[in-house]
C-alpha positions in Angstrom: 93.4 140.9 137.4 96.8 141.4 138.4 98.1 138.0 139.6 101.2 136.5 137.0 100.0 133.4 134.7 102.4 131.4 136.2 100.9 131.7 139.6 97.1 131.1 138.0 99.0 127.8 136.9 100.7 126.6 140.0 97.7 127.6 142.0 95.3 125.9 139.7 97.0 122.4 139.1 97.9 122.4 143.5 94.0 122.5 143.4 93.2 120.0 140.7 95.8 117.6 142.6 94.2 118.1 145.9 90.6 117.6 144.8 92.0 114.6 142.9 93.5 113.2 146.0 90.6 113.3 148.6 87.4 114.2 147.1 87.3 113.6 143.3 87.2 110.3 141.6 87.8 109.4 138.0 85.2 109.9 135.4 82.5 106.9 134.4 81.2 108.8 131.4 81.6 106.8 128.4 84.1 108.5 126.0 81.7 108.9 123.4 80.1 111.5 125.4 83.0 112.9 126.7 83.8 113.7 123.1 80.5 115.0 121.9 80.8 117.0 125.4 84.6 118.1 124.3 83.4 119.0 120.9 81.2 121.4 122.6 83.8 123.1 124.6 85.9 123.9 122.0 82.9 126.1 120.4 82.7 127.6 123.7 86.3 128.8 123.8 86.8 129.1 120.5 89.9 126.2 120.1 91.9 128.5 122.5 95.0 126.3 123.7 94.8 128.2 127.5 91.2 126.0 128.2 91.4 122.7 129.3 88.2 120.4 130.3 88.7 117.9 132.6 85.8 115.0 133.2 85.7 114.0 136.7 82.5 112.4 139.5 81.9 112.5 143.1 80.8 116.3 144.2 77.5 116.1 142.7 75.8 118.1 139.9 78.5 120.7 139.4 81.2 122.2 137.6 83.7 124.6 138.6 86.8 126.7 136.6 90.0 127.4 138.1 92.1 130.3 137.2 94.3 129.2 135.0 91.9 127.9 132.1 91.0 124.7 133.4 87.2 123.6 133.6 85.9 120.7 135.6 82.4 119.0 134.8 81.3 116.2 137.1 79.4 112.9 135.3 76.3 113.8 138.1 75.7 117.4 135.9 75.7 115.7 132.7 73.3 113.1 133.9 71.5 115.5 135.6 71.1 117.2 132.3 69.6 114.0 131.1 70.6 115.0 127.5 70.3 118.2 127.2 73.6 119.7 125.4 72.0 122.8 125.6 72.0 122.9 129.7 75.8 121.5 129.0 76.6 124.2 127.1 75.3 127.2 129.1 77.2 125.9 132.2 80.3 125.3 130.2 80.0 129.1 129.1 79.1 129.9 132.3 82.7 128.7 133.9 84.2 130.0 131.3 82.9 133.7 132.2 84.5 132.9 135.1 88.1 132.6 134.1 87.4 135.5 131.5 86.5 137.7 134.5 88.9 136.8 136.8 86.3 135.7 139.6 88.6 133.2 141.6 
């Protein structure tokens, strides 16, 4: 609630990096759905510059939000969801609640 932007930020993209680095790999989902999946997210936060969704594989079915804005889905959730935008949206909300309320 209290912490500066700035360190949300830094803290934020240190994680990103380090996930990046040894545990997350590079997103195989085609970029049609990334886009459809995109198009979603910016329902969710309403266009709002300060969100950011990045696409990424390799720690299962999840997603996760870091402080400063930033979402991350993983390709296994979306196939998991098996086509269900619906599912994709809730946990995309979901995250987002996160940031909103300051839960990291």
């Amino acid at each position: 609630k209290f912490t500066p932007h700035i360190i949300d930020d830094k803290i934020s993209k240190s994680t990103l990096k380090t996930l990046d680095s040894y545990i997350l790999k590079e997103s195989k989902l085609p970029k049609t759905k990334q886009d459809e999946i995109k198009k979603l997210f910016k329902k969710i936060t309403n266009n709002d510059p300060k969100y950011h969704l990045y696409f990424r594989r390799g720690m299962g079915e999840n997603a996760f939000a870091l402080p400063n804005g930033d979402i991350v889905i993983l390709d296994e959730l979306i196939e998991f969801s098996d086509g269900d935008m619906n599912m994709i949206y809730g946990v995309l909300a979901h995250e987002k609640g996160h940031i909103v309320y300051k839960h990291s």
